[in-house]
C-alpha atoms as an extended CHARMM CRD file, in Angstrom:
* protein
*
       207  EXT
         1         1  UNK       CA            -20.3600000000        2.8010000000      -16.7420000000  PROA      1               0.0000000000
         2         2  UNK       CA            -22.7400000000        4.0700000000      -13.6590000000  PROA      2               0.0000000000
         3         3  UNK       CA            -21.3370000000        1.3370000000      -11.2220000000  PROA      3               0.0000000000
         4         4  UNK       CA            -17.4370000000        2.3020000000      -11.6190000000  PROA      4               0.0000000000
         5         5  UNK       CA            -18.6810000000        6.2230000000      -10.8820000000  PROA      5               0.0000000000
         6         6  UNK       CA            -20.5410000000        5.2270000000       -7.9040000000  PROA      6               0.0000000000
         7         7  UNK       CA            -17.6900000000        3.0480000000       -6.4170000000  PROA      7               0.0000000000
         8         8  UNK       CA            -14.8810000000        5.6840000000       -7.2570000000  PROA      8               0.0000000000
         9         9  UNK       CA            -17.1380000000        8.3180000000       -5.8350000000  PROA      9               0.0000000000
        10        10  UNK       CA            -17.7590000000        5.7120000000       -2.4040000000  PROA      10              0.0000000000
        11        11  UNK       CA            -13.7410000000        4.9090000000       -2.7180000000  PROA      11              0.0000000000
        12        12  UNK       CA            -12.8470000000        8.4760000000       -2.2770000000  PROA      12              0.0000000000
        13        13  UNK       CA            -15.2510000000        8.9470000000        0.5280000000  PROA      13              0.0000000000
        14        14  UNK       CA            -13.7100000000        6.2740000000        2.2850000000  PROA      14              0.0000000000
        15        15  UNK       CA            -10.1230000000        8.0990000000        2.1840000000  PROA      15              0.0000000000
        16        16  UNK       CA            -11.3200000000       11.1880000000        2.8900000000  PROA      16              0.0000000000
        17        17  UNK       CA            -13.4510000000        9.6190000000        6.0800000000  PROA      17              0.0000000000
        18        18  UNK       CA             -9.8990000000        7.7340000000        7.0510000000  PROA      18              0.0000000000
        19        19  UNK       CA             -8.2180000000       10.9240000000        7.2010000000  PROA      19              0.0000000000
        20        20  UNK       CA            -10.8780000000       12.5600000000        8.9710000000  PROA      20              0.0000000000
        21        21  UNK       CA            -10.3730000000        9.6820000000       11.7570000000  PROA      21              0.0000000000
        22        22  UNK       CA             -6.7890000000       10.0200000000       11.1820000000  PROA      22              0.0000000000
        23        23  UNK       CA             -7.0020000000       13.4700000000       12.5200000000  PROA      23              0.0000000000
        24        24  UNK       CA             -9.2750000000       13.2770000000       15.5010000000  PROA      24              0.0000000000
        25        25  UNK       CA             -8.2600000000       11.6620000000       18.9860000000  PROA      25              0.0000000000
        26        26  UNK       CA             -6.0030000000        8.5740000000       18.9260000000  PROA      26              0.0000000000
        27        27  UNK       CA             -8.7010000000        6.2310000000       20.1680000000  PROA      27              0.0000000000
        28        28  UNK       CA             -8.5400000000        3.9770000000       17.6320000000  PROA      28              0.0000000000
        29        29  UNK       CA             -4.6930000000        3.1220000000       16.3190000000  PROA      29              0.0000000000
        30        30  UNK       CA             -1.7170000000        3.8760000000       17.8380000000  PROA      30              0.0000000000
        31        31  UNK       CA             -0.8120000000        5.6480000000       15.0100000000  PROA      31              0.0000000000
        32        32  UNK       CA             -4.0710000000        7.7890000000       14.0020000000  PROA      32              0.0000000000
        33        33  UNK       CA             -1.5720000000       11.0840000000       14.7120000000  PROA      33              0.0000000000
        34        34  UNK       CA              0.1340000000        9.7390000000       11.6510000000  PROA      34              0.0000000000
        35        35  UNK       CA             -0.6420000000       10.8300000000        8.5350000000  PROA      35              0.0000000000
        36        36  UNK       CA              2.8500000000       12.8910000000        8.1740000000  PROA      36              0.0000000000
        37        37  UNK       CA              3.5290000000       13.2130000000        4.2830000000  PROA      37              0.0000000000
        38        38  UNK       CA              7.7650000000       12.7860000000        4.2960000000  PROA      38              0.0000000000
        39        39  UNK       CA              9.9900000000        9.9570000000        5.4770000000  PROA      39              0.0000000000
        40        40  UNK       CA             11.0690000000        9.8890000000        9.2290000000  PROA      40              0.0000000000
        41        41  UNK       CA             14.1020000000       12.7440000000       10.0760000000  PROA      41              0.0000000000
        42        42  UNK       CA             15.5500000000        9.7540000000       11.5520000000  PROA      42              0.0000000000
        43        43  UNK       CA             16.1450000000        7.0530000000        9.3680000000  PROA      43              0.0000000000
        44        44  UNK       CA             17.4620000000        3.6610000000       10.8160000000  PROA      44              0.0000000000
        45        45  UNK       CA             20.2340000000        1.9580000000        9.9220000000  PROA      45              0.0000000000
        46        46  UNK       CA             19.7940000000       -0.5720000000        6.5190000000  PROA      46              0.0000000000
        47        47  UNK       CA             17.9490000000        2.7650000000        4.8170000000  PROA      47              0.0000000000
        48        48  UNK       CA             18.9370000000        3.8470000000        2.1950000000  PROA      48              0.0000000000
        49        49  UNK       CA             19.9910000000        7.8850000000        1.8380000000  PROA      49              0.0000000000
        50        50  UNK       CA             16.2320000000        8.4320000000        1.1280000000  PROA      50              0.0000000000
        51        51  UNK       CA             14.4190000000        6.1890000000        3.2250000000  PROA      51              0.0000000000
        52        52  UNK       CA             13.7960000000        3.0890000000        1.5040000000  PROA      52              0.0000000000
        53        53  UNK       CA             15.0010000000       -0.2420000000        3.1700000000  PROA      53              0.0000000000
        54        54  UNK       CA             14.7440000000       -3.7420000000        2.6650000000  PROA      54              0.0000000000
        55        55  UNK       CA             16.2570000000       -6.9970000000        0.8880000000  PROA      55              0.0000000000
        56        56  UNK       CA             13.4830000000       -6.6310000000       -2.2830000000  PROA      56              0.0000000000
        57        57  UNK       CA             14.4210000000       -3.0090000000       -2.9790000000  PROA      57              0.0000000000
        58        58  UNK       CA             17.3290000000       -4.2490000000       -4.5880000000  PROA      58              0.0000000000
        59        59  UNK       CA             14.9960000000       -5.8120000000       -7.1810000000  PROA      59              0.0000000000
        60        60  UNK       CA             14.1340000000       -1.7510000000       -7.7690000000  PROA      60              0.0000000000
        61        61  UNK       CA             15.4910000000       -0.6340000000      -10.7250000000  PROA      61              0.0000000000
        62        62  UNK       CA             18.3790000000        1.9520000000      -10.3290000000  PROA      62              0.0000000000
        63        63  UNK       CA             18.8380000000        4.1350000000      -13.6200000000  PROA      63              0.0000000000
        64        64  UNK       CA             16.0310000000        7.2470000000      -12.5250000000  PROA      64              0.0000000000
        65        65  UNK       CA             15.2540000000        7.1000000000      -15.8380000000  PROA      65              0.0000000000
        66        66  UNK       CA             13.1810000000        3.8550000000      -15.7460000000  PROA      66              0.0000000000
        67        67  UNK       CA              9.3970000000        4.5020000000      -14.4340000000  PROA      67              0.0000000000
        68        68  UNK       CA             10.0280000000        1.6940000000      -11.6440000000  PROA      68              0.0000000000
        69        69  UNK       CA             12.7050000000        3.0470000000      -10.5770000000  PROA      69              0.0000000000
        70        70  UNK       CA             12.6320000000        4.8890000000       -6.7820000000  PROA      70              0.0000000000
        71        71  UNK       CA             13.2460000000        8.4890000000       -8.0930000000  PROA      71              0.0000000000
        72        72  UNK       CA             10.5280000000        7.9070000000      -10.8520000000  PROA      72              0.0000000000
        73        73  UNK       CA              7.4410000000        6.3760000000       -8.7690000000  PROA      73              0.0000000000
        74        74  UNK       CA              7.8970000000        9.5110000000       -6.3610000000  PROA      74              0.0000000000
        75        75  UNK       CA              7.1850000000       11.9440000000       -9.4400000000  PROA      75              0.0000000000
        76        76  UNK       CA              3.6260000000       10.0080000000      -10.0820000000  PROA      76              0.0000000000
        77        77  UNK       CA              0.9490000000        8.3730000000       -8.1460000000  PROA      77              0.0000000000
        78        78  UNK       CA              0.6480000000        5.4590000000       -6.6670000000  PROA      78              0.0000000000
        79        79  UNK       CA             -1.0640000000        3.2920000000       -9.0410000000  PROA      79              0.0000000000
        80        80  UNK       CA              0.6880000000        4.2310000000      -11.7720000000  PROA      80              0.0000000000
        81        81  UNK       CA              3.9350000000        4.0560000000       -9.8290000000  PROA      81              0.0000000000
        82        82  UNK       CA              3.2820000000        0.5110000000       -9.1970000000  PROA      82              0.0000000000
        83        83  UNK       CA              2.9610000000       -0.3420000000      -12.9450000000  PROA      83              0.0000000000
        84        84  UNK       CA              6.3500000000        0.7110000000      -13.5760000000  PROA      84              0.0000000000
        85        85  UNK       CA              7.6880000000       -1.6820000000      -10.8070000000  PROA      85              0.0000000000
        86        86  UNK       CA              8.3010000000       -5.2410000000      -12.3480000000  PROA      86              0.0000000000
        87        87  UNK       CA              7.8440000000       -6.5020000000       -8.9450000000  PROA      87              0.0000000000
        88        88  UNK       CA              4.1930000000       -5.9980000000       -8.7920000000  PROA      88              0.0000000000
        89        89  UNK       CA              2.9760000000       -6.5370000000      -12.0100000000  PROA      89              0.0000000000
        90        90  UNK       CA              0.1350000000       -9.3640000000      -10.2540000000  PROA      90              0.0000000000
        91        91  UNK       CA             -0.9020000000       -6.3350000000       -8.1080000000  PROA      91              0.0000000000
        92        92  UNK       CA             -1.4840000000       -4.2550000000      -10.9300000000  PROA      92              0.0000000000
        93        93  UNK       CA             -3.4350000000       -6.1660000000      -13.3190000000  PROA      93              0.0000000000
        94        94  UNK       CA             -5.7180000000       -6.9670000000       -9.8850000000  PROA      94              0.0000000000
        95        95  UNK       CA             -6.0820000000       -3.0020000000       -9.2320000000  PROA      95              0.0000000000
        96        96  UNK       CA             -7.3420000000       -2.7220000000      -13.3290000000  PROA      96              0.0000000000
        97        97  UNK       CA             -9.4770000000       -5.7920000000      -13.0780000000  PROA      97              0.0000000000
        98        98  UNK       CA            -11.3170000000       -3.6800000000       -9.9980000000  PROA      98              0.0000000000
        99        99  UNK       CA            -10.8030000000       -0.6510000000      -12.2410000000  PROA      99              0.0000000000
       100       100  UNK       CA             -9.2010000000        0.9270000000       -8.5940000000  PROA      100             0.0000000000
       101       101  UNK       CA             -6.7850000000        2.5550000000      -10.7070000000  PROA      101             0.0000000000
       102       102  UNK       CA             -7.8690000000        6.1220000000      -10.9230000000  PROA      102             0.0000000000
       103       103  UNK       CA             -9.4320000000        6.1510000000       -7.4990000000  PROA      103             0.0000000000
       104       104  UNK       CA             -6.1840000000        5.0770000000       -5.9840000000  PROA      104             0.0000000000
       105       105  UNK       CA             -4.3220000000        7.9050000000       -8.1600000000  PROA      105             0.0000000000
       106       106  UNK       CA             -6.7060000000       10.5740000000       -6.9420000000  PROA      106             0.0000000000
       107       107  UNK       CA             -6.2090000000        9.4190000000       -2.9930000000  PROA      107             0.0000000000
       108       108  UNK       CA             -4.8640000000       12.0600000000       -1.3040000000  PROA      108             0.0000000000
       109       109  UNK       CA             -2.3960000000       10.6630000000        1.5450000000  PROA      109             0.0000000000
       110       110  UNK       CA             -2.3690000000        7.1730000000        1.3600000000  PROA      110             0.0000000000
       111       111  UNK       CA              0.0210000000        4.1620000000        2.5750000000  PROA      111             0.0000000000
       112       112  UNK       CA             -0.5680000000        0.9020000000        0.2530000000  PROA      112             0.0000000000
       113       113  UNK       CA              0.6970000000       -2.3790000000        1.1380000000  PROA      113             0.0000000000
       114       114  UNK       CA              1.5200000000       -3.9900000000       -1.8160000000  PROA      114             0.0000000000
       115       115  UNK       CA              2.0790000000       -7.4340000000       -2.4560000000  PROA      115             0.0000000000
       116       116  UNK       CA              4.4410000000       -8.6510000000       -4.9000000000  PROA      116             0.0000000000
       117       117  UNK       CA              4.3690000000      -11.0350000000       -7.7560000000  PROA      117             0.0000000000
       118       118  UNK       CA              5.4270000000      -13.5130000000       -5.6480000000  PROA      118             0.0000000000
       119       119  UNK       CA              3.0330000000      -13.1400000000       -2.9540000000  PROA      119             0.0000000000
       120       120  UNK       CA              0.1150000000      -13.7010000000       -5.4950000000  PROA      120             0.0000000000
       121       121  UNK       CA              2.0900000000      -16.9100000000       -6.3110000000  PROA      121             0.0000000000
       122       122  UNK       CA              1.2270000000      -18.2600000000       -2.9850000000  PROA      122             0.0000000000
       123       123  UNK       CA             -2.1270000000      -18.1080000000       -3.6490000000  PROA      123             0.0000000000
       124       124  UNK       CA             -3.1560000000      -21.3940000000       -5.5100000000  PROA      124             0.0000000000
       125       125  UNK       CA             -4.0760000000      -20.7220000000       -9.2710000000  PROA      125             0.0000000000
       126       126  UNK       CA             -7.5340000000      -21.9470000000       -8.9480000000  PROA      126             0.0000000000
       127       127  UNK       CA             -8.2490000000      -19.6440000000       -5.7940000000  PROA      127             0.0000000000
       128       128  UNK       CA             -6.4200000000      -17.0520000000       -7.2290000000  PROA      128             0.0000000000
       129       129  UNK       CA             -8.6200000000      -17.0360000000      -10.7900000000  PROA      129             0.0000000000
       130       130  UNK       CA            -11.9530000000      -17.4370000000       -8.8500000000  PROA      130             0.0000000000
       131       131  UNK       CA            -10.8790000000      -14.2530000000       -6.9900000000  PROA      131             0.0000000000
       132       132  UNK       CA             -9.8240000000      -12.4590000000      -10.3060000000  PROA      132             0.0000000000
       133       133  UNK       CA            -13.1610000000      -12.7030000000      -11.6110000000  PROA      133             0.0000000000
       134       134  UNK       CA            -15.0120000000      -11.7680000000       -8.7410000000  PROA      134             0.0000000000
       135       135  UNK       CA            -14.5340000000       -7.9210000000       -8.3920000000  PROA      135             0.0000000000
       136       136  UNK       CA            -16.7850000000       -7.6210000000       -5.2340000000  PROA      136             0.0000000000
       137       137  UNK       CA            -14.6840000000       -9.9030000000       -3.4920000000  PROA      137             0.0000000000
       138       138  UNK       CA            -11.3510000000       -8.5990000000       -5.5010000000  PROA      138             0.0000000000
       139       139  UNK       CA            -12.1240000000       -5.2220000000       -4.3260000000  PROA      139             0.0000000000
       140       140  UNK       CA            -12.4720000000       -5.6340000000       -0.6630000000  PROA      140             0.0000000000
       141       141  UNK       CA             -9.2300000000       -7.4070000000       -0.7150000000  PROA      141             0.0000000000
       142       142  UNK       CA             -7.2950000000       -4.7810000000       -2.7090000000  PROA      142             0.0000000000
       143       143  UNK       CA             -8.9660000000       -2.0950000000       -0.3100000000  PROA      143             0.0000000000
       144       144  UNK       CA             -7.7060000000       -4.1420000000        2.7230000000  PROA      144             0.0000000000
       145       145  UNK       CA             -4.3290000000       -2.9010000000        1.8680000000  PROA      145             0.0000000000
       146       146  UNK       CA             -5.3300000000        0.6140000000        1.8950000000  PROA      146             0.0000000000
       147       147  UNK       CA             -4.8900000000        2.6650000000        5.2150000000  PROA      147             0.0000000000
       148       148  UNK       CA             -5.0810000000        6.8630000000        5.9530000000  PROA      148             0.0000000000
       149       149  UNK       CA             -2.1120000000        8.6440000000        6.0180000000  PROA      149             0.0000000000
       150       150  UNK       CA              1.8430000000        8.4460000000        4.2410000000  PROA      150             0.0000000000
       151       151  UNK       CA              3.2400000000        6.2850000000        7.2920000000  PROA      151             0.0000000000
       152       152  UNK       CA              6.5090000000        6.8840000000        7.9150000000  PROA      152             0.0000000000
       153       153  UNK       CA              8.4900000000        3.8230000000        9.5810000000  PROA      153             0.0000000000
       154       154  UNK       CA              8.3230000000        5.0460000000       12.9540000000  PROA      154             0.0000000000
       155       155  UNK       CA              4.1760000000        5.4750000000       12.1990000000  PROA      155             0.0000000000
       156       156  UNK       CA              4.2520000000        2.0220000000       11.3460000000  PROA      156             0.0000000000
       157       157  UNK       CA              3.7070000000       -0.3430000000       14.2870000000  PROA      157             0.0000000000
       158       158  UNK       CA              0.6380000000       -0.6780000000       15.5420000000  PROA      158             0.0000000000
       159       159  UNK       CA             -3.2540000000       -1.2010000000       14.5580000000  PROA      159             0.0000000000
       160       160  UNK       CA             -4.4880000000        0.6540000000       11.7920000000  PROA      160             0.0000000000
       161       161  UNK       CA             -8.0890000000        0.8770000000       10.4200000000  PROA      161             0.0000000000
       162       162  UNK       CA             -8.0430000000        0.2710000000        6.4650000000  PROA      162             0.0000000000
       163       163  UNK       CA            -10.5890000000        1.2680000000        4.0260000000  PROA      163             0.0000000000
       164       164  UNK       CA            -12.3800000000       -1.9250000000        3.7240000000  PROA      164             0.0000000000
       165       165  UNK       CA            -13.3490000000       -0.9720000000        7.0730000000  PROA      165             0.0000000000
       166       166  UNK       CA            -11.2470000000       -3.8030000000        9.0320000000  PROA      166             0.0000000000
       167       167  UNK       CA             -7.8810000000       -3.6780000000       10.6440000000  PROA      167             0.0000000000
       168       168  UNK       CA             -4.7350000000       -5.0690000000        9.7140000000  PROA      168             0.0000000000
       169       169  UNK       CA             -2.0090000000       -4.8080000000       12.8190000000  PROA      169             0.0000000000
       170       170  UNK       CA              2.1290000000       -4.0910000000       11.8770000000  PROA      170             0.0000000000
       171       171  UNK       CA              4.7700000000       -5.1610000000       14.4800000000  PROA      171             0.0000000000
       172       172  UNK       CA              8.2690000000       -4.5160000000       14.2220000000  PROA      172             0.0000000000
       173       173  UNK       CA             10.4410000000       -1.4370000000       13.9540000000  PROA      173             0.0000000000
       174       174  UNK       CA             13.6710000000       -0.3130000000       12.4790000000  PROA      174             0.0000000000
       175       175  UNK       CA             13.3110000000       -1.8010000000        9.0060000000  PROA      175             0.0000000000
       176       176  UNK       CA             12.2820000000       -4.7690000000       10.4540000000  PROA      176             0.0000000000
       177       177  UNK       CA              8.4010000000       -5.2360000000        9.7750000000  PROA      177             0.0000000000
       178       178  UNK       CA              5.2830000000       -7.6040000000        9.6800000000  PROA      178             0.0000000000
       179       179  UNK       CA              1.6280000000       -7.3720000000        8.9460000000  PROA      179             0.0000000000
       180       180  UNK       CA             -0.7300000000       -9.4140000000       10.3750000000  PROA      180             0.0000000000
       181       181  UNK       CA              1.7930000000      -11.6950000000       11.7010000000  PROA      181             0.0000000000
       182       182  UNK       CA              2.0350000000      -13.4430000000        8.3460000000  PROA      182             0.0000000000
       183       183  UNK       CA              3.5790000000      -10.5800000000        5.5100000000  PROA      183             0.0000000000
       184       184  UNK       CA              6.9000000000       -9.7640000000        5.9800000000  PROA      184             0.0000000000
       185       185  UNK       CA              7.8530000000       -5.4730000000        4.5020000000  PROA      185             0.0000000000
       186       186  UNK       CA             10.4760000000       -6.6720000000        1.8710000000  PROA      186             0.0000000000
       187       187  UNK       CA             10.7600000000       -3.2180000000        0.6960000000  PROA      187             0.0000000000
       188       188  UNK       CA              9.5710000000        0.1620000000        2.7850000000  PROA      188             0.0000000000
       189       189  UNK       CA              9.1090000000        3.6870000000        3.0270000000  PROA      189             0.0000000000
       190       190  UNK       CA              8.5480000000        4.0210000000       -1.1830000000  PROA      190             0.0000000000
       191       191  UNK       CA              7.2920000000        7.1880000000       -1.8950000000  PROA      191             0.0000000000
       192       192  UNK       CA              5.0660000000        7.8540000000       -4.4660000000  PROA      192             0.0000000000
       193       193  UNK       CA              3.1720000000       11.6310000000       -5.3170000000  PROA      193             0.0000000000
       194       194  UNK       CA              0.0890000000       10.3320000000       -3.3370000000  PROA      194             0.0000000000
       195       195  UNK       CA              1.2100000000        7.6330000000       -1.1040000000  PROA      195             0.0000000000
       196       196  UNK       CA              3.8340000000        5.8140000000        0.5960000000  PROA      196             0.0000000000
       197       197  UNK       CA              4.2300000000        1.9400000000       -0.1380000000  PROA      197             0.0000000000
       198       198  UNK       CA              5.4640000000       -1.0580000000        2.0080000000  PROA      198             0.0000000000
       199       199  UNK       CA              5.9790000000       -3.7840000000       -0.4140000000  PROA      199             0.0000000000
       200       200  UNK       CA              5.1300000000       -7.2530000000        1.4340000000  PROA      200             0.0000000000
       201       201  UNK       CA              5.4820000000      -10.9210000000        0.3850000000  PROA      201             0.0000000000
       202       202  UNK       CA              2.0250000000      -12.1310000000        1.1150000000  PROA      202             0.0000000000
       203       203  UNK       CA             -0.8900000000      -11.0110000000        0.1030000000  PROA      203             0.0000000000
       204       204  UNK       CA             -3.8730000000       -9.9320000000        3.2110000000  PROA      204             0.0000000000
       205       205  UNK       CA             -6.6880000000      -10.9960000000        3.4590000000  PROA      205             0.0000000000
       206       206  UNK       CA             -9.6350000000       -9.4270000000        5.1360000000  PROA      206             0.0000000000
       207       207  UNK       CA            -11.3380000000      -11.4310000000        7.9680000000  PROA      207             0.0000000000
């Protein structure tokens, strides 16, 4: 049980040091000013009344009485948000299996690029089991998908520093959205109580 501790305690250390750069100078991404915790003022045309855009939202359920559904996942965070969306089911047996779970619940300010069922799909079985079962290289994965700060869409472009410790880079704007010039945003600006998600239809992987 000593291990999980120790990498829950390092996980939140990471967040908290990702904020910490968040705040200083913008040296290092053009959006370390952003860690602003609501949805842009001015939201772009395809958005819905509260922010979220894209095709794959319409796979969101819409009665607020389902825990997937938009006005749900905002009430809890992020990780248990996500296990009330049926579109990311893959994603959250992965964040169990690297018992990330709490830690990403307790992050404070977070945006999470999630990848949906589909997106694990891509991955061949075989590749995708052998990664399963390794949780060192499971974890740095997941935590590739993890940067500082609720992004709003207008945050979003640019080169941002993620707690693996590499960079992932997002180009676009509008509601119109890539990262890493391979994972298109199918569904943005999800709020959740600790984080804002961009669900994306590939899954990233560290260099």
């Amino acid at each position: 049980m000593k291990p999980k501790k120790t990498f829950a305690t390092l996980f939140a250390t990471g967040v908290a040091a990702l904020a910490l750069t968040a705040c200083a100078s913008g040296a290092t991404t053009s959006s370390a000013a952003g860690a602003s915790t609501a949805p842009s003022a001015t939201a772009s045309a395809g958005m819905s009344a509260s922010g979220e855009f894209g095709p794959g939202c319409a796979a969101v359920p819409t009665d607020p009485a389902n825990p997937g559904s938009f006005d749900a996942m905002a009430k809890v965070p992020v990780a248990t948000a996500a296990a009330g969306n049926p579109m990311l089911s893959t994603l959250v047996a992965a964040v169990q299996k690297a018992n990330l779970g709490d830690t990403l619940n307790s992050a404070q300010a977070i945006t999470v690029f999630a990848p949906t069922n589909d997106a694990f799909a891509k991955i061949p079985k075989a590749d995708l089991d052998k990664t399963l079962a390794d949780n060192a290289t499971l974890t740095k994965i997941l935590t590739y998908h993890v940067v500082a700060g609720k992004l709003a869409p207008d945050q979003l472009a640019g080169t941002h520093k993620t707690l693996q410790g590499g960079e992932l880079t997002v180009s676009g704007s509008g509601t119109d959205f890539t990262v890493n010039a391979t994972a298109k945003v199918v569904c943005g600006n999800v709020q959740t109580a600790n984080a804002t998600v961009y669900i994306i239809d590939s899954v990233l992987m560290p260099k």
